[in-house]
Structures are given as structure tokens and as C-alpha cells.
C-alpha positions as CSV (number, residue, x, y, z in Angstrom):
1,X,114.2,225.1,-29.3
2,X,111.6,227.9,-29.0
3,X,111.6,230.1,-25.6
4,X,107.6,230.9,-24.6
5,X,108.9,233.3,-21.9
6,X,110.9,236.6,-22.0
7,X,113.4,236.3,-19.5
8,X,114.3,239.6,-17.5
9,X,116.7,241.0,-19.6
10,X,115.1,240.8,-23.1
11,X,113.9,243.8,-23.1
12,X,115.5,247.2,-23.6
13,X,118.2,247.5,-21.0
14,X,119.3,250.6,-19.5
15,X,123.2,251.6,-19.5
16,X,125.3,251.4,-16.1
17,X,127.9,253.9,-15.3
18,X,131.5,252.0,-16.1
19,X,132.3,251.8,-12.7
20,X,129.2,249.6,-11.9
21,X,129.4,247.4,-15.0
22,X,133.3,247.0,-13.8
23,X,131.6,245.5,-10.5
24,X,130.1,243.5,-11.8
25,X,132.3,241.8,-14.4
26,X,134.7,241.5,-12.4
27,X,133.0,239.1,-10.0
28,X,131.5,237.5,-13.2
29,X,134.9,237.0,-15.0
30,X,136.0,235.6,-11.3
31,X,133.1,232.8,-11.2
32,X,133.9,231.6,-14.6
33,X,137.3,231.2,-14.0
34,X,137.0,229.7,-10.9
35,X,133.5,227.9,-9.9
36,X,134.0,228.2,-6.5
37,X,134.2,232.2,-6.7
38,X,130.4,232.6,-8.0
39,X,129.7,233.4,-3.9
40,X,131.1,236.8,-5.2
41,X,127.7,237.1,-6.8
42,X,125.5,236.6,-4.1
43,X,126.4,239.5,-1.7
44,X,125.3,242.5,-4.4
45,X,122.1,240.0,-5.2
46,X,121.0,240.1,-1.5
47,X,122.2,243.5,-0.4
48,X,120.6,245.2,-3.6
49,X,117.5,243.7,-3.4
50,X,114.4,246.1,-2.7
51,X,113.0,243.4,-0.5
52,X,116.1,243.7,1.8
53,X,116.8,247.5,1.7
54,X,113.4,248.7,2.3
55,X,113.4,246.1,5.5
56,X,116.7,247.5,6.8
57,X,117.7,250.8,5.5
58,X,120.4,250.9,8.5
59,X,121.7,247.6,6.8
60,X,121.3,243.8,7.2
61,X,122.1,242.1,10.7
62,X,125.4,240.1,9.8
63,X,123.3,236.9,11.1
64,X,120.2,237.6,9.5
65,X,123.1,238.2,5.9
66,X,124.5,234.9,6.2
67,X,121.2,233.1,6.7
68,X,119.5,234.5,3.6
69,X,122.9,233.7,1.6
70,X,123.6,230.3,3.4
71,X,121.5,228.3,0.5
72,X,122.8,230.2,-1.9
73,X,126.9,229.6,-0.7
74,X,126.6,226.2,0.3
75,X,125.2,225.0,-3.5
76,X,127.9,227.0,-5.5
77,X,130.7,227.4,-2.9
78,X,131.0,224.7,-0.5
79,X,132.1,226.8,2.3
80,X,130.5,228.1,5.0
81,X,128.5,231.3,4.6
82,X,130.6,233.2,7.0
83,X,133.8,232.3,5.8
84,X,132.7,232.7,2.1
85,X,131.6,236.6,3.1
86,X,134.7,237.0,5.3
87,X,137.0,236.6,2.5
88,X,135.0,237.4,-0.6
89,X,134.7,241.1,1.3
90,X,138.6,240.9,2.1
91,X,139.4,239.9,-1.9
92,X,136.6,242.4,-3.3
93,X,136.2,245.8,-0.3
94,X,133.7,247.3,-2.4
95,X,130.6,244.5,-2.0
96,X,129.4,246.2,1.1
97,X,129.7,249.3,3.3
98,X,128.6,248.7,7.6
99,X,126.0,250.9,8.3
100,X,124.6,251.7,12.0
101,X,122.3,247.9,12.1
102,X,124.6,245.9,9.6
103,X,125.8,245.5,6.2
104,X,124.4,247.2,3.6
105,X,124.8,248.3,-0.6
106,X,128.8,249.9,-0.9
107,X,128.1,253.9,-2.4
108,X,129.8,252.6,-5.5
109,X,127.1,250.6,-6.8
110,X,124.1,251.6,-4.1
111,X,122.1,253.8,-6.6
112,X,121.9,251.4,-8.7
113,X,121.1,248.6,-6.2
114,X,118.3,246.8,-7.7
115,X,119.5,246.6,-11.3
116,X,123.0,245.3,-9.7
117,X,120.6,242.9,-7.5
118,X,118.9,241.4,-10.0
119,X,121.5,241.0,-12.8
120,X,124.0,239.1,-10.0
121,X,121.2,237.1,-9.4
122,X,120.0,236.5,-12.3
123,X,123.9,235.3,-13.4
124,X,124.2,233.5,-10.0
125,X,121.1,231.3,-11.1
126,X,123.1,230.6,-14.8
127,X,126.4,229.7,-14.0
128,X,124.5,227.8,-10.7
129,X,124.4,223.8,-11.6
130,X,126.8,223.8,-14.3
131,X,129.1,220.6,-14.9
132,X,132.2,221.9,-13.0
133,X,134.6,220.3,-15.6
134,X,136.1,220.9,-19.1
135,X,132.4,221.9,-20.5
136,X,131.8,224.6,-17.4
137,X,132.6,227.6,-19.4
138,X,130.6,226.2,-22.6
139,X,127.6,225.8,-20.2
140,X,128.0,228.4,-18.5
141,X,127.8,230.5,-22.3
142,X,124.8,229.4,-23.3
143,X,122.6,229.5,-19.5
144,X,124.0,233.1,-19.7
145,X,122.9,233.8,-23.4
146,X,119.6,231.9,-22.6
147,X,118.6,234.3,-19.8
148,X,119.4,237.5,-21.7
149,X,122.7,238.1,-20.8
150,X,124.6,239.0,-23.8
151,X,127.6,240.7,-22.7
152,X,127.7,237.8,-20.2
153,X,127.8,235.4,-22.2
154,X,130.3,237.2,-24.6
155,X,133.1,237.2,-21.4
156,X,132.3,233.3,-21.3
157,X,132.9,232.5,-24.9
158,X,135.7,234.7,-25.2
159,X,138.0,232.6,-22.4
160,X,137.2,229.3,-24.9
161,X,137.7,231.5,-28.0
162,X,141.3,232.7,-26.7
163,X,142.8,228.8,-26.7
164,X,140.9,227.9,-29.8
165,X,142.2,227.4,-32.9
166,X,140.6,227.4,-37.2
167,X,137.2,226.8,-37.4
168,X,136.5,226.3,-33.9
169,X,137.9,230.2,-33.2
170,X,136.2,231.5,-36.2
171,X,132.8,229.4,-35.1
172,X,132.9,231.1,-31.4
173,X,133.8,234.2,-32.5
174,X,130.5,234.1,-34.7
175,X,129.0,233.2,-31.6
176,X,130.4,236.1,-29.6
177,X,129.3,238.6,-32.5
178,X,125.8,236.8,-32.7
179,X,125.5,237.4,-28.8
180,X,126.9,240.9,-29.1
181,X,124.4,241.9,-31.6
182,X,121.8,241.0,-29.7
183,X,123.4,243.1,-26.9
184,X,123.5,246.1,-29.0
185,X,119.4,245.3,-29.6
186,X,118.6,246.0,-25.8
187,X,120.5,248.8,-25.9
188,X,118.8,250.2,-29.1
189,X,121.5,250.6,-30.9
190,X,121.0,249.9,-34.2
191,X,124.3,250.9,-36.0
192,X,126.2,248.1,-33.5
193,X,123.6,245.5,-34.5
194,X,124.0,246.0,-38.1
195,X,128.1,246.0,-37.8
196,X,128.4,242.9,-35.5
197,X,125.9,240.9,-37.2
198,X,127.4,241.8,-40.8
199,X,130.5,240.5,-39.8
200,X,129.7,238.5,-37.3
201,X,126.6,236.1,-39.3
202,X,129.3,235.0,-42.0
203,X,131.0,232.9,-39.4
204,X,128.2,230.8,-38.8
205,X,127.5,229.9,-42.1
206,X,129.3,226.9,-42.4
207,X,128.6,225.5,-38.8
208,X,124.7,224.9,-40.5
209,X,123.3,225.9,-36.8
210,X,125.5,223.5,-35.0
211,X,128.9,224.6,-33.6
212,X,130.8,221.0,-32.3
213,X,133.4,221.9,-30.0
214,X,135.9,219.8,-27.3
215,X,133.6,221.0,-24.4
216,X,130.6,220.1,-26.3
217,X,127.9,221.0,-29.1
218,X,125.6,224.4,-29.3
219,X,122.7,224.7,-31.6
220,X,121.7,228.1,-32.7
221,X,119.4,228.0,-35.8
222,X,116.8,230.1,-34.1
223,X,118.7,232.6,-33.1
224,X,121.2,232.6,-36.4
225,X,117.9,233.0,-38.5
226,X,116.5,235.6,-36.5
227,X,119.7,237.8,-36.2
228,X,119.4,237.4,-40.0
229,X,115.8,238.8,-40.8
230,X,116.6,241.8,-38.2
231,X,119.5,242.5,-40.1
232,X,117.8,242.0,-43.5
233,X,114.9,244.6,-42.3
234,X,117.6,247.0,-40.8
235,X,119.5,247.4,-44.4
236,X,116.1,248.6,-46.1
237,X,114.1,250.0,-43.3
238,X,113.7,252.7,-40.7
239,X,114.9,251.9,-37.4
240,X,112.5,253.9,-35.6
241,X,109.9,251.4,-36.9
242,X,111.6,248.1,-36.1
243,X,112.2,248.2,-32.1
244,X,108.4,247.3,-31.0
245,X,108.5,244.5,-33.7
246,X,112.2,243.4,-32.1
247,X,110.5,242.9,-28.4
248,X,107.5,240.8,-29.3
249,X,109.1,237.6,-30.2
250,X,110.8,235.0,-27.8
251,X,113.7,235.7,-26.5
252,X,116.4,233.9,-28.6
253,X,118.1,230.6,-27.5
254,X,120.7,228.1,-27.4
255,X,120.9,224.3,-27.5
256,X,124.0,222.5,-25.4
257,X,124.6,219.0,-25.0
């Protein structure tokens, strides 16, 4: 399968503080454990965006919050927008902070409000319309990788990986390196890239671009074969030279079925 679009992500990605990548994970690693729990992302998607904080700056009316999320609650939820925000701000106090007109971005994460806004939304949309059975967190693995998301779709693979067993485990985990590799790319790090893949590429060898698993099948020859050739032209060449080249293909991508 060949991408003809770079999704947001593909390109060079600036680092978070810890304490904002912690926010986010943790309602990440929530809505892949438990489908329901992806309305965790759609509070920092809507409260972070520019749209919304340029048009309140004293913070979103708590009707005008719940109509804008309603859509969003009701297709990966089920519950009613104002019981989804009631308790998803009980469970997690640091989605929001009340400001004079509403609700607006919580200081934690509010200077880095639209990055936060658009990688929750961004997941929201992956992990949105996936079979909410025994193949959720396989889907759910490959729509994150597919959008860009590495280190998204590494906390995906690694709950399947944990209860996995011979060449299934050691076929995920070359997943989970091949993703991480490409997460050390948008960082520009090249000495992670060259580690993860080095180790990481071996494992993949003998699934010949098709890992079959219980939860179903991923096809990665595209993405195997271009982790190789950057890894190839990293042992003999100068990185400084290679990140322009990196960017201008596709961005790599999965098969499930």
C-alpha cells in the first residue's frame, strides 16, 4: 500500500516537556484499554485548539463545550456529553482549568495547547471506528502508525506483545522497533534510528512482510524495506545529508485485515 499524502506528524516533530507527553499517554494508554475512555481525548483536542482559544480567551461556555464535543462523545463513548465531561474531569483534574467565561486549557499543558490539540485529535480520529473486539488493539496499532504516530502506536503493540508468546512476541516486538525507529526519524535522531532498526529489522525477517496474528494480519513490506535503505545509507553516510531526503517520500504504512 503506498500513502500519496503526508499525514501531520511525518514530519520532524518537536519534543514536549515529560509532563505534557505524560498527559497525554495517559489518556491514550486509557482509550486502548478501554474503548469507551477515548472521550478523555476529546477535551484537550477542543480546548487546545487555536480556533477555540482565540474565540474565548476567558474560556469556553460549558454549553457551547459540550455541543462542539457532543458528535465527537456520542460516536466513541456512548454517553451523554455532559456526563462523559463530568466524570472524565473528576477521573483526570488536569484536562481543564474554569476561567472567568468557562472552561479553558489546564496551565499544565496550556503552552503547548495546539500541539496537545492536534495530536489528541489526531489519535481520537485513529482509535475512532475501530472493531471494539479482540482485534481493537491491533487496529488500533496500525491507524495510529498510519497517521504518524509512532510512539502511539508503540503503547498499542506493546499491550498485545506483553501476552504473546515465540514468534508472535519476537514479530511484534519487530514491529514496535520498526515503529520506534521511525519515531526517532521525526525527532532527528539518528543514533536511535540506527540502534532500533539494527536490532529491531532482524525480527521481521522471517515474517516476509506479513505478521499473522490471533487478532488479525499486518503487512509491512513498504515500510520494512524503507527502514532498511535508511539504515543502509546511515552506516556509510553523513547524517547531516540524509534528513531532507528522509521527508520527501510518503509517509510509511501498514496493511490490516
Amino acid at each position: 500500500m503506498s500513502c500519496r499524502t503526508r499525514p501531520a506528524f511525518w514530519r520532524r516533530q518537536h519534543r514536549l516537556p515529560l509532563e505534557v507527553n505524560r498527559f497525554l499517554q495517559i489518556r491514550l494508554q486509557a482509550a486502548l484499554k478501554e474503548p469507551p475512555e477515548r472521550t478523555l481525548l476529546v477535551w484537550p483536542a477542543i480546548l487546545g485548539s487555536p480556533v477555540q482559544r482565540e474565540a474565548h480567551p476567558r474560556g469556553i461556555p460549558e454549553r457551547q463545550l459540550l455541543a462542539l464535543a457532543a458528535r465527537m462523545v456520542m460516536a466513541v463513548g456512548g454517553r451523554e456529553p455532559s456526563t462523559a465531561w463530568s466524570q472524565d474531569r473528576d477521573a483526570l483534574p488536569d484536562t481543564a482549568a474554569q476561567d472567568s467565561s468557562g472552561w479553558k486549557a489546564h496551565g499544565l499543558w496550556a503552552p503547548f495547547a495546539a500541539q496537545v490539540s492536534l495530536r489528541s485529535g489526531v489519535a481520537l480520529l485513529a482509535l475512532t471506528g475501530q472493531p471494539e473486539d479482540d482485534r481493537y488493539l491491533l487496529a488500533c496499532g496500525v491507524a495510529l502508525f498510519n497517521r504518524a504516530l509512532f510512539h502511539e502506536c508503540h503503547d498499542a503493540l506493546e499491550l498485545l506483545w506483553r501476552r504473546s508468546e515465540g514468534d508472535l512476541k519476537r514479530g511484534l516486538q519487530g514491529l514496535i522497533l520498526l515503529a520506534s525507529g521511525y519515531y526517532h526519524q521525526q525527532h532527528h535522531q539518528a543514533a536511535g534510528m540506527r540502534s532500533i532498526w539494527k536490532d529491531g529489522i532482524p525480527h521481521l525477517w522471517p515474517c516476509k512482510g506479513t505478521l499473522e496474528t490471533p487478532w488479525g494480519r499486518i503487512a509491512f513490506t513498504e515500510s520494512l524495506a524503507m527502514a532498511s535503505q535508511r539504515l543502509e545509507w546511515l552506516q556509510h553516510n553523513s547524517t547531516d545529508e540524509a534528513w531532507t531526503q528522509f521527508w520527501e517520500t510518503s509517509s510509511p504504512q501498514w496493511e490490516f485485515a
